[in-house]
N, C-alpha and C positions, 0 to 999 in steps of 0.2 A: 547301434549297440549290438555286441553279440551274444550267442547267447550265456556263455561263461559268466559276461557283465547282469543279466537280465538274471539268472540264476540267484546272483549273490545277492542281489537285492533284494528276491522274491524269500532268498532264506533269512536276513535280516527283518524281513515286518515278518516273516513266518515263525523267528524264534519266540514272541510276543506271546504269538500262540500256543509254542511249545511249554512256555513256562505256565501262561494258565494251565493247562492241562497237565502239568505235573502237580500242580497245587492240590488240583481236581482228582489223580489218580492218589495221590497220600491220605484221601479220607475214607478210602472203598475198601470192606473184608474181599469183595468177589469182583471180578471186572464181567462186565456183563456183552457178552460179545454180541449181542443184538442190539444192545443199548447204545455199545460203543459204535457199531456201523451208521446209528441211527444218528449218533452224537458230530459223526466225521460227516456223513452227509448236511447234516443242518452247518455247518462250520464252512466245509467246501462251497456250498452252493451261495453264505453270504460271500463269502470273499473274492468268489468268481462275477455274483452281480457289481460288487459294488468296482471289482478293478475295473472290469469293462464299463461300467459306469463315468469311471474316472477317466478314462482312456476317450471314450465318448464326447464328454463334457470338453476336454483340451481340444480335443479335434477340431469340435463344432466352433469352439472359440476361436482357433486359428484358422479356420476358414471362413469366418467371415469377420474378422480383425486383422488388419493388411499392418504391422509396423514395420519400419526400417531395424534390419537385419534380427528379423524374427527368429531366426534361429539360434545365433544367440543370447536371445531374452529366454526363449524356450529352454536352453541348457542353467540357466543361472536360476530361473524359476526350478529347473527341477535338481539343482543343486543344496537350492534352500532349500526345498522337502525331504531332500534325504538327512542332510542337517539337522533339519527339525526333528526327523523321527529318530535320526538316535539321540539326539539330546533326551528325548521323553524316554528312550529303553535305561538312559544313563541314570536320570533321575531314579527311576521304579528300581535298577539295582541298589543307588546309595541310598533310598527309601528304605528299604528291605522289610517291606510289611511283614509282619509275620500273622501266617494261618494258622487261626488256631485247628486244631487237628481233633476231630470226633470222628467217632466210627458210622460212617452212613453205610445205610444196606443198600440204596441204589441212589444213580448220579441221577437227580432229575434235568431232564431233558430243558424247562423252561429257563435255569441259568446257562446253557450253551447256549441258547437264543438271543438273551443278552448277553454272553462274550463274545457271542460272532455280531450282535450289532457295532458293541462299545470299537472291535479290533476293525469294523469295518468300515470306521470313518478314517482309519489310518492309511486299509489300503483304498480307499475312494486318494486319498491324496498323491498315494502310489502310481495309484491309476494315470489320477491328474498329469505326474511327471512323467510317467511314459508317453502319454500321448504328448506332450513336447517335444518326447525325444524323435518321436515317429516310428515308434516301436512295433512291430510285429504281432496285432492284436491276438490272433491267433496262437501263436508260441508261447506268447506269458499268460492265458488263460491256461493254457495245458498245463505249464510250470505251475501256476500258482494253485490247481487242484492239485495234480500232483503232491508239493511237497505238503500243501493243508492237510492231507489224509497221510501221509509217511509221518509229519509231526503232530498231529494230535492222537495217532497211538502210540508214538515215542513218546510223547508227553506223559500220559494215561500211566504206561505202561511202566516208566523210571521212576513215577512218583509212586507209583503203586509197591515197586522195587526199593526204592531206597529215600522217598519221601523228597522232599521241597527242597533242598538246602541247595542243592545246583541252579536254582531260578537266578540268584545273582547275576552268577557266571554265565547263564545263556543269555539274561538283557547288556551286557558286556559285550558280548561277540556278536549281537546281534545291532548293538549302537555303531560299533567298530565297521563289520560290513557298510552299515548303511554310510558311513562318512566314508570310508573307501571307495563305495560307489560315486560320494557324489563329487570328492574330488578325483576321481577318472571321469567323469561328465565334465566339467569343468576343464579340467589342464588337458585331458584325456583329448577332446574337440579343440581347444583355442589351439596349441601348440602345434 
């Protein structure tokens, strides 16, 4: 995969995150820029375990599981994951929980802890279909801090601006990437 493909994926389970933390940035008078570094660091650092986690786990599994034409069991496994995880971003927009909205004086730190657990089982699956893919451990580590800390202050920062009602519309574009990716893994390789 390149890394165009690798990007779009790493933004589709990234949007996930964007939209919690827009939920998050709609209940704060002040954004606490020590709190928030504090808040991107505990988010980055789950998402970076758990991909290479996943990326691990596929590895170890394909190297010591020998099947006949493993590489396309590997594409179609990580076909159904991308599948899988927009289906769940599709659901949470036609969901459309609604937050109720109170004024908190600070974001506490211990519910980023679990929304980087709950998002991190998503990208542990992520993880998983990369290392099918044979993907570049290195590269999508980088990517996926990267874009975790560009959208958890975009997050913060739009909900803080103009409140929650865009969450729809990012688990939307964020299902869509993922099905994009995974039929270009799919047609993208057979064809």
């Amino acid at each position: 995969m390149n890394w165009m493909e690798n990007l779009l994926i790493i933004a589709g389970v990234s949007l996930d995150i964007f939209a919690a933390m827009e939920c998050q940035g709609s209940l704060v008078a002040k954004i606490n820029k020590k709190n928030l570094t504090v808040i991107c660091g505990i988010v980055a650092l789950a998402q970076l375990i758990t991909l290479y986690l996943g990326h691990f786990l596929s590895s170890l599994f394909c190297h010591y599981r020998s099947v006949p034409d493993e590489k396309l069991l590997g594409q179609i496994i990580s076909m159904v994951i991308f599948v899988i995880l927009g289906i769940r971003l599709m659901v949470k927009a036609i969901r459309n929980e609604h937050v109720e909205e109170h004024l908190e004086h600070h974001l506490g730190i211990r519910r980023f802890v679990r929304m980087a657990c709950i998002s991190g089982i998503y990208t542990l699956l992520t993880g998983i279909a990369f290392g099918f893919l044979e993907t570049n451990v290195l590269m999508i580590l980088i990517m996926i801090v990267v874009c975790t800390v560009a959208f958890v202050i975009g997050g913060i920062y739009t909900g803080y601006r103009v409140g929650y009602e865009a969450k729809t519309k990012i688990y939307i574009v964020g299902a869509l990437l993922l099905w994009v990716a995974g039929l270009d893994v799919l047609f993208g390789r057979i064809l």
